[in-house]
Biopython code that builds the backbone (N, CA, C, O; Angstrom):
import numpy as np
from Bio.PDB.StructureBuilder import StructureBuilder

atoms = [
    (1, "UNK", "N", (-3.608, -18.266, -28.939)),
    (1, "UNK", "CA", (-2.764, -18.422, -27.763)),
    (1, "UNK", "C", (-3.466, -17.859, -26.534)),
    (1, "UNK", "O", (-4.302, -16.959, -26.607)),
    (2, "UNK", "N", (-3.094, -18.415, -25.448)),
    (2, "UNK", "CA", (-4.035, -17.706, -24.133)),
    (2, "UNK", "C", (-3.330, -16.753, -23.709)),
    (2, "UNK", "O", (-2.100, -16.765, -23.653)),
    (3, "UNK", "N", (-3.998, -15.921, -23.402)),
    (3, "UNK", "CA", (-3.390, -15.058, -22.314)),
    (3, "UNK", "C", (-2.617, -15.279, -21.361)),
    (3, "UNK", "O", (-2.815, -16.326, -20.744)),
    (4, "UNK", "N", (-1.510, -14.405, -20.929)),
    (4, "UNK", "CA", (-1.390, -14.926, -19.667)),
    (4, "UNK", "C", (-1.760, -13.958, -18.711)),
    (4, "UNK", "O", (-1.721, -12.796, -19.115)),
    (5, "UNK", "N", (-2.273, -14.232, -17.001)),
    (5, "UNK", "CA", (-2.998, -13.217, -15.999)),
    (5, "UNK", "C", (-2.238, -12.454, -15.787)),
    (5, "UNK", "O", (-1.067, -12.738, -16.043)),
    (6, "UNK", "N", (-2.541, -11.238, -15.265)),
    (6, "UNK", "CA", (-2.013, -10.161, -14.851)),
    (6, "UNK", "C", (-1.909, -9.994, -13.716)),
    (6, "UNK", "O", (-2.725, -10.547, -12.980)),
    (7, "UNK", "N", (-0.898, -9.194, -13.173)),
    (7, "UNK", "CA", (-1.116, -8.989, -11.795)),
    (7, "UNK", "C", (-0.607, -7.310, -11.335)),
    (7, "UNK", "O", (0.312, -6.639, -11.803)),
    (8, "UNK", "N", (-1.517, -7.000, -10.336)),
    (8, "UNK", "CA", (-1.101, -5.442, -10.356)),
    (8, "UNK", "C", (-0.995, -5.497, -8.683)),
    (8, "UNK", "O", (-1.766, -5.920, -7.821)),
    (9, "UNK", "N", (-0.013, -5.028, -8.648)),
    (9, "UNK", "CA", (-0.041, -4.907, -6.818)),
    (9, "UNK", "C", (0.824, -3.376, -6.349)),
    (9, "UNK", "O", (1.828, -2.759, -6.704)),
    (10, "UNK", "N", (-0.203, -3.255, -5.407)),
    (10, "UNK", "CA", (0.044, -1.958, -4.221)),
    (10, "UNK", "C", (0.215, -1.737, -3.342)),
    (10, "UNK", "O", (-0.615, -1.909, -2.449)),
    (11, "UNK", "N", (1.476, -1.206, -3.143)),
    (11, "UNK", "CA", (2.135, -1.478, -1.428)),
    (11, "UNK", "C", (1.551, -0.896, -0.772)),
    (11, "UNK", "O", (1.295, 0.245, -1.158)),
    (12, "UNK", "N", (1.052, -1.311, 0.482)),
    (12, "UNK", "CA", (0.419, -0.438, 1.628)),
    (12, "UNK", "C", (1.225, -0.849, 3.015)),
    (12, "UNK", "O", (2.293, -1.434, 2.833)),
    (13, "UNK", "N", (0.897, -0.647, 4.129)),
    (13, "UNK", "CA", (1.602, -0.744, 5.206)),
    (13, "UNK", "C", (0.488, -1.382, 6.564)),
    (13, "UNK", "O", (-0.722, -1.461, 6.352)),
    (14, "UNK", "N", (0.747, -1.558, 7.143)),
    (14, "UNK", "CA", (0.017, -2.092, 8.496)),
    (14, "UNK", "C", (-1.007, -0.723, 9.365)),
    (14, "UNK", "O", (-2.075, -0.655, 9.975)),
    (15, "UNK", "N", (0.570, 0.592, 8.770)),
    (15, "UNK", "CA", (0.133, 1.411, 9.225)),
    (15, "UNK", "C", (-1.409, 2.208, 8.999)),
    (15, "UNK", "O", (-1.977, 3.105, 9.622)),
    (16, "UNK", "N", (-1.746, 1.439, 7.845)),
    (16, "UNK", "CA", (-3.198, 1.633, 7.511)),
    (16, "UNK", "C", (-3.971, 2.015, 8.561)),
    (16, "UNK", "O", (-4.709, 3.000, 8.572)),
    (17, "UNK", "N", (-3.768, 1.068, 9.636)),
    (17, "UNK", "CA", (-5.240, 1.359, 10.589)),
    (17, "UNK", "C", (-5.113, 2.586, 11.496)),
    (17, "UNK", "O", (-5.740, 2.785, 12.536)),
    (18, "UNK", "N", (-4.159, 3.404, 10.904)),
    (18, "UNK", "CA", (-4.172, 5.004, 11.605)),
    (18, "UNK", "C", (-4.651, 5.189, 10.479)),
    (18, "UNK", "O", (-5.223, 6.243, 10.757)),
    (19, "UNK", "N", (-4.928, 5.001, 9.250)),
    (19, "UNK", "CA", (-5.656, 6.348, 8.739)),
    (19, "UNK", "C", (-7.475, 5.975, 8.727)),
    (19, "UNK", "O", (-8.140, 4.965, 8.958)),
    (20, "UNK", "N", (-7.793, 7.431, 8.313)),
    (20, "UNK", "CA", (-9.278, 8.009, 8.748)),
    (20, "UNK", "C", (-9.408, 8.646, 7.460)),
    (20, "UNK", "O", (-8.985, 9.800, 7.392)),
    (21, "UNK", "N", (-9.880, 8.154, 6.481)),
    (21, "UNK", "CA", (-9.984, 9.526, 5.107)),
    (21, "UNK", "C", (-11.040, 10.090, 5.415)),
    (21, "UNK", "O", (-12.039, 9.453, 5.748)),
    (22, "UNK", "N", (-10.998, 11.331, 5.357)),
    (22, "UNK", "CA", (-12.144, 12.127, 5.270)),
    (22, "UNK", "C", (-11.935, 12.925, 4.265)),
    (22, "UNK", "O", (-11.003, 13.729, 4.225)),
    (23, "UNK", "N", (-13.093, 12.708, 3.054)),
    (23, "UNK", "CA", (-12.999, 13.079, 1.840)),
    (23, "UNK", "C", (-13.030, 15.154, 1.892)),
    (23, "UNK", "O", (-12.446, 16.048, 1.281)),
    (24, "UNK", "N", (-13.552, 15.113, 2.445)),
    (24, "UNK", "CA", (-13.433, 16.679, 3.219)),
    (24, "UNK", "C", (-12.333, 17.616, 3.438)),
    (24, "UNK", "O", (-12.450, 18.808, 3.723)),
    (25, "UNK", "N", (-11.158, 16.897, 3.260)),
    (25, "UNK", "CA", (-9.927, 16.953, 3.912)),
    (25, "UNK", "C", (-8.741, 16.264, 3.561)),
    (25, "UNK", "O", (-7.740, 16.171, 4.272)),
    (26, "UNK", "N", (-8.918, 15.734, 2.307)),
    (26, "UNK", "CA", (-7.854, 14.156, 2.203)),
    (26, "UNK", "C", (-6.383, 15.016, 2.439)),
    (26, "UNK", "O", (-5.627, 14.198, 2.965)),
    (27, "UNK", "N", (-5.825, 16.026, 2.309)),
    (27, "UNK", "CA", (-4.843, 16.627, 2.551)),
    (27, "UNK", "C", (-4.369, 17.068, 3.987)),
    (27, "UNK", "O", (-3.215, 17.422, 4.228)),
    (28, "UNK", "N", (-5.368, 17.010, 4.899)),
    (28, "UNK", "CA", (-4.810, 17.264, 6.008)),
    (28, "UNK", "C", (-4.809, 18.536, 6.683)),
    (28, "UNK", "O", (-4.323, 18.728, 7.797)),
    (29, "UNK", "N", (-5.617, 19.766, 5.646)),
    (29, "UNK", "CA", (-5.306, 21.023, 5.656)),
    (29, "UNK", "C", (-6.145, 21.625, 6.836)),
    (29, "UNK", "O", (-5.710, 22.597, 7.454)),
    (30, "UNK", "N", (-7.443, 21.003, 7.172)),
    (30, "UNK", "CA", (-8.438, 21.963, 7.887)),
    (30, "UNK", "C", (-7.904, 21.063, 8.895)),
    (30, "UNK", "O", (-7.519, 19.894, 8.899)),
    (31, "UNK", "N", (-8.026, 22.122, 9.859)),
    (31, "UNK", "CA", (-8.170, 21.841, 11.795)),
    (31, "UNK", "C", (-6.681, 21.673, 12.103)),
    (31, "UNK", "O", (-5.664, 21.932, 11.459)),
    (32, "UNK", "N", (-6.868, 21.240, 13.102)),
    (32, "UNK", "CA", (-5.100, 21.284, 13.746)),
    (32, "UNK", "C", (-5.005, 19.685, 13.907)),
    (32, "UNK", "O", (-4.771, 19.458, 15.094)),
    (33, "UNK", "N", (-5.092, 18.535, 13.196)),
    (33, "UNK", "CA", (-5.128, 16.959, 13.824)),
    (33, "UNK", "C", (-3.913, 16.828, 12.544)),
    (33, "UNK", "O", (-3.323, 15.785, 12.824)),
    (34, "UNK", "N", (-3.361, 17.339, 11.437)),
    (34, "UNK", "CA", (-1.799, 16.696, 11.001)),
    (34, "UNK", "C", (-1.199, 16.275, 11.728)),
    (34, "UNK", "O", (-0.849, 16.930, 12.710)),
    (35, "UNK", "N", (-0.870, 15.121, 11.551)),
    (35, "UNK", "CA", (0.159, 14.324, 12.098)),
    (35, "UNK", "C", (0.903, 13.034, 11.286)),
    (35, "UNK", "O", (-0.043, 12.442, 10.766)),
    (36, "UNK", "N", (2.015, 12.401, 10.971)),
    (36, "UNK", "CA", (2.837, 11.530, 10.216)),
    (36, "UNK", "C", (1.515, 10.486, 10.326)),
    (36, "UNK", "O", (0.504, 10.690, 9.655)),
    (37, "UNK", "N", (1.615, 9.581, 11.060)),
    (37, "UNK", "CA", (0.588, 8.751, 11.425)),
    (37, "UNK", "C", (-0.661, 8.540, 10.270)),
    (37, "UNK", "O", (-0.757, 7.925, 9.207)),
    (38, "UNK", "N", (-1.406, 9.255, 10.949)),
    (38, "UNK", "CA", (-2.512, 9.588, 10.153)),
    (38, "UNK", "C", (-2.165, 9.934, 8.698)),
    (38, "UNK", "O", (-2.472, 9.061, 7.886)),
    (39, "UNK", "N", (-1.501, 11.196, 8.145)),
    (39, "UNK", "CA", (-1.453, 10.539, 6.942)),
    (39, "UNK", "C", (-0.341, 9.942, 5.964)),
    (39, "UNK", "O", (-0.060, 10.314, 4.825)),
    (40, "UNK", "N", (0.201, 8.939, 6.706)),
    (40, "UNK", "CA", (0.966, 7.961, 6.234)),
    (40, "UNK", "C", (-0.285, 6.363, 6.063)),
    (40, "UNK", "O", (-0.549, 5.388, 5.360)),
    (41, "UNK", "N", (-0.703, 7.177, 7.415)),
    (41, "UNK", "CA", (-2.374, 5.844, 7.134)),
    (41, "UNK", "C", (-3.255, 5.492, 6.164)),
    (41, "UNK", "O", (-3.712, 4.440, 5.717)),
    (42, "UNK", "N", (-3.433, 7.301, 5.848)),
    (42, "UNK", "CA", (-4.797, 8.075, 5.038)),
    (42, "UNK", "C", (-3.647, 6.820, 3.593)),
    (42, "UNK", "O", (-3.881, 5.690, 3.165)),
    (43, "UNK", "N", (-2.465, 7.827, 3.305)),
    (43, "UNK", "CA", (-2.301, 7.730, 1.979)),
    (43, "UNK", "C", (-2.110, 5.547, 1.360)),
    (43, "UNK", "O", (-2.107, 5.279, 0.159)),
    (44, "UNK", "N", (-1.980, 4.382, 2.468)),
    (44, "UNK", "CA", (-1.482, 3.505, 2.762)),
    (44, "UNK", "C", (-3.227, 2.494, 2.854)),
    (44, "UNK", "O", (-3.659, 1.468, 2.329)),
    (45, "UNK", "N", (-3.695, 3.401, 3.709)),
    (45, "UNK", "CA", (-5.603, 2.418, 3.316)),
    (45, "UNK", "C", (-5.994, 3.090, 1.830)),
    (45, "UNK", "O", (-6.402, 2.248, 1.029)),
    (46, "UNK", "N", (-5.937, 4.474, 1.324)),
    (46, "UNK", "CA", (-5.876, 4.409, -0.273)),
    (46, "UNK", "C", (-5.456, 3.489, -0.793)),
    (46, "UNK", "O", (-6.189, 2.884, -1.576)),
    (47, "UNK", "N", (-4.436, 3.146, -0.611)),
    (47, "UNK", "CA", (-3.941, 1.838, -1.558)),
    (47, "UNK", "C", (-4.947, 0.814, -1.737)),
    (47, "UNK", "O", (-5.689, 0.628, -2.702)),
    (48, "UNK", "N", (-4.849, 0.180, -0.644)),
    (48, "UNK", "CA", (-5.874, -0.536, -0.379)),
    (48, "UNK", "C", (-7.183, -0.584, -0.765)),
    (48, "UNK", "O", (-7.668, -1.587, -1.288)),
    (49, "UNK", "N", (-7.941, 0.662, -0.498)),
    (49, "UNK", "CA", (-9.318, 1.070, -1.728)),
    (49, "UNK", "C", (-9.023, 0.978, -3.148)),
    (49, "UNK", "O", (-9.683, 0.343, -3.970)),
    (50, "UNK", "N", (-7.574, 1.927, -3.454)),
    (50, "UNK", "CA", (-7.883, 1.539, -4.828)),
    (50, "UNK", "C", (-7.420, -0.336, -5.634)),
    (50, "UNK", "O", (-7.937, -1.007, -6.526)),
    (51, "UNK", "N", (-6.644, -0.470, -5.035)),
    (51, "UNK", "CA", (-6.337, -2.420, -5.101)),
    (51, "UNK", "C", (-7.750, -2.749, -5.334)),
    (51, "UNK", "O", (-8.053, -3.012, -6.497)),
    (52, "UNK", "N", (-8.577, -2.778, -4.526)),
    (52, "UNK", "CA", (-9.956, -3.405, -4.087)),
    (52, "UNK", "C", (-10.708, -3.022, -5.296)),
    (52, "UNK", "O", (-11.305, -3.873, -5.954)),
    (53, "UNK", "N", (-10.697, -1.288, -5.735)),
    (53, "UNK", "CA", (-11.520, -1.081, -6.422)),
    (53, "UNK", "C", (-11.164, -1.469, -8.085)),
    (53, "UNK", "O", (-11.857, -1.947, -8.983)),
    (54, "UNK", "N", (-10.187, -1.158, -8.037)),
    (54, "UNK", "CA", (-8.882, -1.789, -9.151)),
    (54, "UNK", "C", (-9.394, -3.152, -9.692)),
    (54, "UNK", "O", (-9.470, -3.223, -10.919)),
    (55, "UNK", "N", (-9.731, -4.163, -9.026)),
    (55, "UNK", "CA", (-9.458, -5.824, -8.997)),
    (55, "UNK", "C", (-11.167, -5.633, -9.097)),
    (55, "UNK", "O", (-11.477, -5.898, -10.259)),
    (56, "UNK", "N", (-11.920, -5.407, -8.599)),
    (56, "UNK", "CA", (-13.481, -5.034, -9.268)),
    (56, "UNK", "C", (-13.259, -4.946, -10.772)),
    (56, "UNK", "O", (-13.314, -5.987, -11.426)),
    (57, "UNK", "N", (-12.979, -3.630, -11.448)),
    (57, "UNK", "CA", (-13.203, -3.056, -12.363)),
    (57, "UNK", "C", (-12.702, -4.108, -13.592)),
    (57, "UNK", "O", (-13.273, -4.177, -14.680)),
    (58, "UNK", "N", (-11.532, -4.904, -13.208)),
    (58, "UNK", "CA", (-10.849, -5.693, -13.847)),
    (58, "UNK", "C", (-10.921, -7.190, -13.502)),
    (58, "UNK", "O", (-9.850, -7.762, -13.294)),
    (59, "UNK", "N", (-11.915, -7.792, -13.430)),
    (59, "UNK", "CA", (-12.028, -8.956, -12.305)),
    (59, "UNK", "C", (-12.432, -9.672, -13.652)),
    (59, "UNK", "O", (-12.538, -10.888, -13.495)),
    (60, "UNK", "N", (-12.641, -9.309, -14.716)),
    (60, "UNK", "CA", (-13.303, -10.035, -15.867)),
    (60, "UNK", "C", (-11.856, -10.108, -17.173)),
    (60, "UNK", "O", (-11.967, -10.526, -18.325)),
    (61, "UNK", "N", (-11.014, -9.744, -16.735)),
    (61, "UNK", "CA", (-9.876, -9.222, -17.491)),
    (61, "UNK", "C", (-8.808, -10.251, -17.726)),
    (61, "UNK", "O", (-7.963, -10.141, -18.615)),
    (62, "UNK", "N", (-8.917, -11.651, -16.561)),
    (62, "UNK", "CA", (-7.810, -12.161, -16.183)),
    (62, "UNK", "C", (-6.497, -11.394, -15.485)),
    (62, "UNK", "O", (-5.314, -11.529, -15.798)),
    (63, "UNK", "N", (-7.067, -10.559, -14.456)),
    (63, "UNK", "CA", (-5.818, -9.625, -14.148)),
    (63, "UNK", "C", (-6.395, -9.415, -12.229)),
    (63, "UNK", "O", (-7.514, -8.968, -11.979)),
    (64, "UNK", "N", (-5.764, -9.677, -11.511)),
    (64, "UNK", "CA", (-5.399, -9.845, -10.302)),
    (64, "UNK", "C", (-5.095, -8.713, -9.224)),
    (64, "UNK", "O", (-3.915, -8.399, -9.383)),
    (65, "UNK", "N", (-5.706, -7.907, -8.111)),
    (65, "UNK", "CA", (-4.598, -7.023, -7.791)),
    (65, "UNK", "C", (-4.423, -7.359, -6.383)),
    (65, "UNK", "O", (-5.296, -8.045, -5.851)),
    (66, "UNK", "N", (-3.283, -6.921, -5.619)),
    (66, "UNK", "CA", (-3.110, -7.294, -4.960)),
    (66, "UNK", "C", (-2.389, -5.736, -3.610)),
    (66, "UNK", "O", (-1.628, -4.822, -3.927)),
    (67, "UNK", "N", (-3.067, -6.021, -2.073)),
    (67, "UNK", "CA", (-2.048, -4.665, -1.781)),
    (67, "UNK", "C", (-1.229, -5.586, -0.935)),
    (67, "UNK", "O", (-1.684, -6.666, -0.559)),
    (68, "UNK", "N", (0.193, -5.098, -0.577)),
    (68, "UNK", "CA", (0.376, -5.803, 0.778)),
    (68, "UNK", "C", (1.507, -4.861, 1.784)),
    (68, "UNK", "O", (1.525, -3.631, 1.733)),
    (69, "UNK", "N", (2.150, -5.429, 2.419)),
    (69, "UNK", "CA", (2.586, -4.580, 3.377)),
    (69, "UNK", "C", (3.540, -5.711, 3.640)),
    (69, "UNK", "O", (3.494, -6.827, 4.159)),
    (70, "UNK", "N", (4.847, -4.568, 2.777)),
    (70, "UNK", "CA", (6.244, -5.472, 2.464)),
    (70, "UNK", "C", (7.076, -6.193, 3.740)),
    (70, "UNK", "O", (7.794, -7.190, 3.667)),
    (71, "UNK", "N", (6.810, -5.513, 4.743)),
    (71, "UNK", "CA", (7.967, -5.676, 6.245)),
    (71, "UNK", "C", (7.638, -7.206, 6.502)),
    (71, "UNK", "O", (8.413, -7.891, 7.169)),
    (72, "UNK", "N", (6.224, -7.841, 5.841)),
    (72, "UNK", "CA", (5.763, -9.320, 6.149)),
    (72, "UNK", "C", (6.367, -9.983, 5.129)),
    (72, "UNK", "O", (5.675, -10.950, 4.813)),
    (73, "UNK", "N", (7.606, -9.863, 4.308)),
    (73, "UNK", "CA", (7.861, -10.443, 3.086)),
    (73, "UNK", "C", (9.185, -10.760, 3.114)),
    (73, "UNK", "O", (9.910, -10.023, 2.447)),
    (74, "UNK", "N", (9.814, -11.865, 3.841)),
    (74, "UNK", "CA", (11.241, -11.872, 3.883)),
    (74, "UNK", "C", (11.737, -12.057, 2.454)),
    (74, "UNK", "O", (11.491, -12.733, 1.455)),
    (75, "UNK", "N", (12.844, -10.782, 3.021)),
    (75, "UNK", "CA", (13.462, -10.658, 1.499)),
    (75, "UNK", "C", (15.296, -10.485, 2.129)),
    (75, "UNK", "O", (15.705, -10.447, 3.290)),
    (76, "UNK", "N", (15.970, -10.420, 0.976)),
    (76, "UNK", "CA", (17.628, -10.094, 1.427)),
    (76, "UNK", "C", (18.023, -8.611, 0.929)),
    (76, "UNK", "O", (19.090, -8.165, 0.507)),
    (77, "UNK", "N", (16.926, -8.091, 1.109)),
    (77, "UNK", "CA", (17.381, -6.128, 0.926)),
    (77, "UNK", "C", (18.566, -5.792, 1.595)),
    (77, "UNK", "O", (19.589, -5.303, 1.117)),
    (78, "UNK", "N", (18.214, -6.237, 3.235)),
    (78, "UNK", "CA", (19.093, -5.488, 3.809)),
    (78, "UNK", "C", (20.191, -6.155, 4.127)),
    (78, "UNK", "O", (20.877, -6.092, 5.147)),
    (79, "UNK", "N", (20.346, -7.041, 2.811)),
    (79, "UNK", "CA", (22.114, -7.847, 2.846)),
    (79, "UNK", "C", (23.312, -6.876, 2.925)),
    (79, "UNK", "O", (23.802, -6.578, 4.014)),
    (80, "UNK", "N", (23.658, -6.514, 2.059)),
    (80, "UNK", "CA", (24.714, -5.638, 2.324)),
    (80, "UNK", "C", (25.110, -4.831, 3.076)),
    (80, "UNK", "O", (26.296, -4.551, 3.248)),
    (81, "UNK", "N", (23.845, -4.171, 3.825)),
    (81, "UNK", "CA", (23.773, -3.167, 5.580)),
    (81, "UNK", "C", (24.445, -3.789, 6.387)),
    (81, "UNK", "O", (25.549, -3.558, 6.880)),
    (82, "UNK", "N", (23.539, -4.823, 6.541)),
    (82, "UNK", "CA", (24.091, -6.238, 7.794)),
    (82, "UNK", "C", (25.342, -6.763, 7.508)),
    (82, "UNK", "O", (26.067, -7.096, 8.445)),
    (83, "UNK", "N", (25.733, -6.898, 6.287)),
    (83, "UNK", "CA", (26.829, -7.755, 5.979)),
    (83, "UNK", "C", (28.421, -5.734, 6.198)),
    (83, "UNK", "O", (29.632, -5.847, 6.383)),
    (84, "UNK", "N", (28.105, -5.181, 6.143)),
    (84, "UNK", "CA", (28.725, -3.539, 6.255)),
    (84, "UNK", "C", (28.922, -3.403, 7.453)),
    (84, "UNK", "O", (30.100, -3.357, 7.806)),
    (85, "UNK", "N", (27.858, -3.293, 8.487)),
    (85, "UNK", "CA", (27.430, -3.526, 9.816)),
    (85, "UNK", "C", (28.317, -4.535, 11.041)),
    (85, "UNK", "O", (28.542, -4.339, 12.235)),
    (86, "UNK", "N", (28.676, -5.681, 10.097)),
    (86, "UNK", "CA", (28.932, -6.477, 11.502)),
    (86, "UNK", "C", (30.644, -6.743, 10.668)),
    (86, "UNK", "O", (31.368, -7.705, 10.922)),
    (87, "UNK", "N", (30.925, -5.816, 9.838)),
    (87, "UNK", "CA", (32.310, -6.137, 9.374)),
    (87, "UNK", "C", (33.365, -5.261, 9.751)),
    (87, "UNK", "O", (34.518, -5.492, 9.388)),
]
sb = StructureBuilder()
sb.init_structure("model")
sb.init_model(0)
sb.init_chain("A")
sb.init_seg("    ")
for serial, (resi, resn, name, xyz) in enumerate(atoms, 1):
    if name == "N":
        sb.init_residue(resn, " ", resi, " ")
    sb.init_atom(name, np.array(xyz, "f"), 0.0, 1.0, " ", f" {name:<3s}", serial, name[0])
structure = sb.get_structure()
């Protein structure tokens, strides 16, 4: 019987392009530059490295990964808010 593909996916955010990893630091601890931003970025382009590095390691596997950044994904989550909201 065949396999069937796999798929592994990791949410990341847009907000990616605030982060800066510096392996030096991935916590945020040295210097005074903490801020939400940055590492909501740092932890959100991780994703993203590991997806990338993820889908390498497994690229021979039949298995897929994927990151994305949900707010681009119409969905009906926030049915019941809206539908609470305007009642």
């Amino acid at each position: 019987s065949a396999e069937l593909p796999g798929k592994i996916a990791l949410t990341s955010s847009e907000l990616n392009y605030f982060g800066e990893i510096d392996f030096d630091n991935l916590n945020l601890e040295k210097g005074n530059y903490w801020n939400f931003l940055k590492s909501y970025g740092n932890t959100k382009l991780m994703n993203i490295i590991v997806a990338k590095e993820l889908g390498r390691l497994v690229q021979n596997d039949n298995i897929t990964t994927y990151s994305l950044h949900p707010g681009m994904i119409s969905t009906n989550i926030n049915y019941k808010n809206k539908r609470r909201n305007n009642s």
